[in-house]
C-alpha positions in Angstrom: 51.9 -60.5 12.2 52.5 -56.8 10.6 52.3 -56.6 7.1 55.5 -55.8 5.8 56.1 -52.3 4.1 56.8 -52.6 0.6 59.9 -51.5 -1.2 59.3 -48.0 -3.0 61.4 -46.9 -5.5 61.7 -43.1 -6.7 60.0 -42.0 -9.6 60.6 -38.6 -11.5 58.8 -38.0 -14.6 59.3 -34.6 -16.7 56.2 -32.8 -17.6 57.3 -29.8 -19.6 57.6 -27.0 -17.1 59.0 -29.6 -14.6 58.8 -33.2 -12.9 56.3 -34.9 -11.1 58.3 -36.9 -8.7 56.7 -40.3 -6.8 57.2 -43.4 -5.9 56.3 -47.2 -7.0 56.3 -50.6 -5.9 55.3 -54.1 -6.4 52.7 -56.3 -3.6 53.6 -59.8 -3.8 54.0 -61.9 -6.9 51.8 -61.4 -10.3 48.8 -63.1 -10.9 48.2 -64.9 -14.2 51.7 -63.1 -15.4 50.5 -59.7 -14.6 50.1 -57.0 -12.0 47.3 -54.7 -11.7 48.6 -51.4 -11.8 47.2 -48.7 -9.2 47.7 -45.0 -9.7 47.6 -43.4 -6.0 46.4 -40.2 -6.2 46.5 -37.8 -2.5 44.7 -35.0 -1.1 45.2 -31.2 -0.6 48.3 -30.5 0.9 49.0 -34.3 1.5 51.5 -36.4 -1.0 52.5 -39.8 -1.9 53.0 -41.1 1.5 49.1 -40.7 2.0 48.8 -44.7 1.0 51.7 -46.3 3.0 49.8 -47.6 5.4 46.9 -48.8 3.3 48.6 -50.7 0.3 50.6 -53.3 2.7 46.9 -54.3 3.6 45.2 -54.3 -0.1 45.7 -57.8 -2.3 49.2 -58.9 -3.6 49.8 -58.7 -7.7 49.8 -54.8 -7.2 52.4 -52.7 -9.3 51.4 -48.9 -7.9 52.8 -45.5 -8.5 52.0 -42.9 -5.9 52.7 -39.7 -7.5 52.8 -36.0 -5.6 50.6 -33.7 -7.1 52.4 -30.4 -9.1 53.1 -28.0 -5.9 53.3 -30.8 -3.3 55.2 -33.2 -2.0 58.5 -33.2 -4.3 57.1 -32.5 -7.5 57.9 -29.2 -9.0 55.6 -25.9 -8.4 53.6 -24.6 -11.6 55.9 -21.4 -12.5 54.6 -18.2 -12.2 51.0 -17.5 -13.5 50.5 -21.4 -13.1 47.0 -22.1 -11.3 46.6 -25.5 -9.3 42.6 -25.9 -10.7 41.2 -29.2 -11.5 42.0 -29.5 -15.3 45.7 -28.1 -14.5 46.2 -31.5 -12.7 44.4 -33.4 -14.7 46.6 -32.2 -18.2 50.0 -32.7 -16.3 48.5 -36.4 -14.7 48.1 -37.3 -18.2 51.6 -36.5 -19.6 52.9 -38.4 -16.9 50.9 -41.7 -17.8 51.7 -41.1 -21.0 55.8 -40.6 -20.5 55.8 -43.7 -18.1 53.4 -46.3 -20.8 50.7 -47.0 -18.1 47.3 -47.7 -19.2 44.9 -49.7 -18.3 45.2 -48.9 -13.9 42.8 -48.6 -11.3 42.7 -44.6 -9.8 42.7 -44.9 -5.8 42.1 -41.5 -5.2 41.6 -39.4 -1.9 39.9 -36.1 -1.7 41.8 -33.7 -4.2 42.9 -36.1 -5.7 39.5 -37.9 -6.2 38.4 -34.8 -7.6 41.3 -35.0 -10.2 40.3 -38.8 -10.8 36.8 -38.4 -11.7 37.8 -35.8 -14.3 40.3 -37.8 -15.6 38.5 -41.2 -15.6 35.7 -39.1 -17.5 38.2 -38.0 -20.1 40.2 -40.3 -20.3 38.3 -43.9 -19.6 40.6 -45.9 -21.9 43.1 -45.4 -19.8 41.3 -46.5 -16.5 40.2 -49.5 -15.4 38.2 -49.1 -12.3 38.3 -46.1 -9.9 38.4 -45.7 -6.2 37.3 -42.9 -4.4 38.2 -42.1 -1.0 36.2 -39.7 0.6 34.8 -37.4 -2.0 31.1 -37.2 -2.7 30.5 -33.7 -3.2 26.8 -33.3 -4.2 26.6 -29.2 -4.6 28.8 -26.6 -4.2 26.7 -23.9 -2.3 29.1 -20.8 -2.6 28.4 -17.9 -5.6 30.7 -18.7 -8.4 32.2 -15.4 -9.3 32.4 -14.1 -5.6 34.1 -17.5 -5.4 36.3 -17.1 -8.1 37.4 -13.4 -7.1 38.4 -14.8 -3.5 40.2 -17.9 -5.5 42.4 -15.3 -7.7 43.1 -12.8 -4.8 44.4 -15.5 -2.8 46.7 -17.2 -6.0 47.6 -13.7 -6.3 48.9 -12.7 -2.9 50.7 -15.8 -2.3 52.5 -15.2 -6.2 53.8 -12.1 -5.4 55.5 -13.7 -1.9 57.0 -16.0 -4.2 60.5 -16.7 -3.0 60.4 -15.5 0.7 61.9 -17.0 3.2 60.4 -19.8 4.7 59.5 -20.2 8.7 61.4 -23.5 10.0 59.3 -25.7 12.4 60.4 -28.2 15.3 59.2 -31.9 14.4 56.8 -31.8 16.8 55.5 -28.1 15.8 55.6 -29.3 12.4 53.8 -32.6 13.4 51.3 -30.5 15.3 50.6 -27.9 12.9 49.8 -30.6 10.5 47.0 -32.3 12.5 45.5 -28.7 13.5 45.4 -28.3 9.9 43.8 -31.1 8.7 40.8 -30.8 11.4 37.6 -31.4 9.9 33.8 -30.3 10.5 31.4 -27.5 9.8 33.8 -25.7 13.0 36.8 -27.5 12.1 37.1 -29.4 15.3 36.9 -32.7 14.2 40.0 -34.6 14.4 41.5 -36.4 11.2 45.1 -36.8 11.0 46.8 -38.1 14.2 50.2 -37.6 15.2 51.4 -40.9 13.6 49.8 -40.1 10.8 51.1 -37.1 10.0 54.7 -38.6 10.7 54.1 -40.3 7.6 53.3 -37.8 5.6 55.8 -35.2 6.7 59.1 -37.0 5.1 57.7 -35.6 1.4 55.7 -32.6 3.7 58.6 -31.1 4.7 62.3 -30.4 4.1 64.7 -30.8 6.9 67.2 -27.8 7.6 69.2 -25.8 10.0 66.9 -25.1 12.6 64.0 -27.5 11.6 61.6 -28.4 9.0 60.7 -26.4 6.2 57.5 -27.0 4.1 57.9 -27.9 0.6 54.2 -27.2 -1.1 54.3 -24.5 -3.0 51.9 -22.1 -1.2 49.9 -21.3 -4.5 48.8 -24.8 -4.0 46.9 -23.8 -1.0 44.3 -21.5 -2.9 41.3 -24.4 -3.9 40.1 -24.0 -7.3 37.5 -27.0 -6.9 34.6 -24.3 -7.0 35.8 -23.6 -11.0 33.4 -26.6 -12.0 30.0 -26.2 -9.9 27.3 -28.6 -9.3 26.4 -28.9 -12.8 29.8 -29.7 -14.2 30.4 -32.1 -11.5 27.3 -34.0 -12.1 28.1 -34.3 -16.0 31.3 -35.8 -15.4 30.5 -38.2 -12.9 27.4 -39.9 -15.0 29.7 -40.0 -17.6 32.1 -42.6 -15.8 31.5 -45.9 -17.0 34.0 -48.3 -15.3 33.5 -49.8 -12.3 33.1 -47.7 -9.2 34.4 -48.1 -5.3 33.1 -45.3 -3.3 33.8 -44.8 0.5 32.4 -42.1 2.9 34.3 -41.9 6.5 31.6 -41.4 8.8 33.6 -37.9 10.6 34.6 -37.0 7.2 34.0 -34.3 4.2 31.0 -35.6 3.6 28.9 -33.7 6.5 25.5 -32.7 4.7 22.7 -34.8 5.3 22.8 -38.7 3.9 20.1 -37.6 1.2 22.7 -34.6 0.0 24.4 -37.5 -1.9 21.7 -39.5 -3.0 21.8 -37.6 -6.7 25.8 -38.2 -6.8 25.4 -41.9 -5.8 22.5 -42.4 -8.4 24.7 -40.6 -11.4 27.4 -43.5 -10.2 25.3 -46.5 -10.0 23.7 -45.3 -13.3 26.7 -44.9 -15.2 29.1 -47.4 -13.7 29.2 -51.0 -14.9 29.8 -52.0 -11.2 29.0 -49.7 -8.3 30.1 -50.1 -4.6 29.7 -47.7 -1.6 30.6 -48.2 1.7 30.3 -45.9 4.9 32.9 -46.3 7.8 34.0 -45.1 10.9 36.7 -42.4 11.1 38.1 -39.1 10.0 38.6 -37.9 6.4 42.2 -39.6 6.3 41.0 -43.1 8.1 42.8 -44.5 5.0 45.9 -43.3 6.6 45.0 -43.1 10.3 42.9 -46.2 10.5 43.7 -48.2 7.2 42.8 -51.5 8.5 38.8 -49.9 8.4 39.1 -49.1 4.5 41.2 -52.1 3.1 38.4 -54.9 3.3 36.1 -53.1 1.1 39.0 -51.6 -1.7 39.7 -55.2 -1.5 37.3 -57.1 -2.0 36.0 -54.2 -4.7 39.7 -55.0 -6.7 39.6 -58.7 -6.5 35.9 -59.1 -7.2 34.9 -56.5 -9.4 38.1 -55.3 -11.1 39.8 -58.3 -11.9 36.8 -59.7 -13.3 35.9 -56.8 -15.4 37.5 -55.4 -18.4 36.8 -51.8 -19.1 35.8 -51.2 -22.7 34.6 -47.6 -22.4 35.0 -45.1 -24.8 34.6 -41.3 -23.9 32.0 -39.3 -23.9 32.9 -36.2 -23.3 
């Protein structure tokens, strides 16, 4: 039998300049009086919805909030001269924990949003219990910083002054299909990720629906990456600085393309630094949490019912 989908409730939480908006539920019953709370964190361009087919899969005693990143799904866009770079997120993420009392959670993070996590665990590791990582072991960043950063800021800068254009409206299945083309994968982007299914998920908090279609709702700042800000060398710092327990997992036709040994230093900083480390490799695209969640849910599960429940995380930064 199916697992049934849980029950979500809307979540809208102001952050100064705005709301992040989500959603939250409950798996099953408590166990010993409690539930382990789980902050669901998506990729670029993705929102809450990435972890609906994944969480009716993971243990009951789950309370989890699945929030949309600022300039995605229906959270509020940054206003004008707002830049969607790592520490940006991570600052807002924060205020949000902090309005709503959660401390304490596990961070199931995907791509983007794993990026966000490790920052935040990093900074923040009193209020994180255990981290999960979806997808996101990126051992280098190859490309000049400043030409990098130039290409960054001309691209935020062309899509600010568009601000407030009209929008194109899409057919479902244009919309459907545009999404999957989009989320291709590869050194030649050929690789397929997202399926049509999949992105039927996603395209409820994707996408508006109006007179003539669907109309996206990401604010198309959001589209400029600003992952390149923080380099190898900032990325390595943070990520031997993490000291609660670790699940990493690398999709086989993923991001994670360069060579196995490529992410041997990254791996070493975790098992170093973490009090528990776990990585596992698996077959499937860089969404197969969404496309092919029964592949991820036996190793987040076993990681939160073996390693998290059992561990307390007494970490203090730092950073």
């Amino acid at each position: 039998m199916a697992p049934s989908a849980p029950s979500w409730r809307e979540v809208s939480v102001p952050v100064g300049w705005g709301f992040l908006r989500g959603k939250t539920c409950h798996l099953g019953e408590p166990r010993g009086g409690a539930y382990l709370r789980v902050l669901a964190l998506h990729g670029w361009l993705d929102n809450a919805n990435s972890f609906d087919a994944l969480l009716p899969l993971l243990p009951e005693g789950l309370e989890v909030l699945s929030l949309d990143l600022a300039g995605h799904g229906l959270s509020d866009h940054l206003p004008v001269g707002g830049r969607y770079d790592v520490m940006t997120h991570v600052v807002y993420l924060r205020e949000a924990v902090q309005r709503l009392g959660w401390s304490g959670f596990v961070l199931l993070a995907h791509s983007l949003g794993a990026l966000i996590a490790n920052y935040y665990t990093a900074l923040y590791p009193r209020d994180v219990r255990a981290l999960v990582v979806l997808d996101y072991l990126r051992p280098f960043h190859k490309e000049d910083r400043l030409a990098t950063w130039r290409a960054e800021n001309g691209l935020m800068q062309r899509e600010e002054q568009g601000r407030g254009r009209g929008r194109r409206a899409y057919s479902e299945d244009e919309a459907l299909a545009r999404m999957v083309e989009a989320r291709k994968g590869g050194y030649n982007k050929e690789l397929p990720n997202l399926d049509k299914d999949a992105a039927r998920i996603l395209l409820p908090r994707a996408a508006r629906r109006v007179d003539g279609g669907y109309v996206w709702r990401h604010d198309e700042k959001a589209r400029t990456r600003y992952s390149m800000l923080y380099g190898d060398d900032n990325w390595m710092y943070v990520i031997s600085h993490i000291t609660c327990p670790v699940m990493a997992v690398r999709a086989d036709d993923g991001l994670c393309q360069q060579p196995d040994d490529a992410y041997a230093p990254v791996l070493e900083a975790y098992r170093k630094s973490a009090r528990v480390f776990r990585f596992d490799r698996i077959p499937g695209g860089h969404h197969v949490h969404l496309t092919h969640p029964d592949r991820v849910a036996p190793s987040v599960s076993h990681f939160l019912t073996h390693d998290v429940l059992a561990t307390q995380d007494e970490g203090a930064s730092k950073l």
